[in-house]
VOGU-3710 file (C-alpha; in Angstrom, 3 decimals, decimal comma):
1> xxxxxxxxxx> -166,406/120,733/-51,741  -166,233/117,017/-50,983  -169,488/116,166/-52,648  -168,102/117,732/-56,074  -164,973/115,897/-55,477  -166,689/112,394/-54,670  -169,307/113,322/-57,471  -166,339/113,855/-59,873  -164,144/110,788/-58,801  -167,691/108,270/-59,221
11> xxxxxxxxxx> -167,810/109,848/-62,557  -164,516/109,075/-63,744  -164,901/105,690/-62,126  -168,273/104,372/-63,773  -167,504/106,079/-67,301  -164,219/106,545/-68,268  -162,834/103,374/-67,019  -165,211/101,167/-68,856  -165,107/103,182/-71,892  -160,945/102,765/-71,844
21> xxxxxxxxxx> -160,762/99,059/-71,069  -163,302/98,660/-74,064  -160,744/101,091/-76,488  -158,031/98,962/-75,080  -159,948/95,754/-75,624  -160,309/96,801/-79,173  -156,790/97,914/-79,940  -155,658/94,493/-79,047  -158,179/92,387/-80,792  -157,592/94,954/-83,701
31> xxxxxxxxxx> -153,294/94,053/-83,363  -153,915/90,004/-82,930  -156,402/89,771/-85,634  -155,676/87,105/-88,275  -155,972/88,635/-90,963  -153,311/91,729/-90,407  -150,494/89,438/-89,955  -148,871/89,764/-93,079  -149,481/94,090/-92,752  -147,832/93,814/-89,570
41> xxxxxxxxxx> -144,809/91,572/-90,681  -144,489/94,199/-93,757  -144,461/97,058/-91,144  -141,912/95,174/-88,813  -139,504/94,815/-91,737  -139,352/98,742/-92,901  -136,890/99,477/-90,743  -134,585/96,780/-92,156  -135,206/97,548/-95,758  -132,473/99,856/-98,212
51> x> -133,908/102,030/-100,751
//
């Protein structure tokens, strides 16, 4: 039972957690991109705004 459980864990470790940080990674270069400034700033001032 230890082997499936070390098997399991060295899984998790040498795929998943790469394959996060690199979604992660993404996510934030997506959110400090340049160009979405002003998209952001429109979307940070909804909640402001009367209709």
């Amino acid at each position: 039972m230890k082997a499936v459980e070390n098997l399991a864990s060295s899984f998790v470790v040498s795929l998943w957690t790469p394959l996060f940080v690199g979604i992660f990674m993404a996510i934030v270069v997506y959110a400090l991109w340049p160009g979405n400034k002003r998209r952001f700033d429109s979307a940070a001032r909804l909640p402001l705004c009367r209709d």
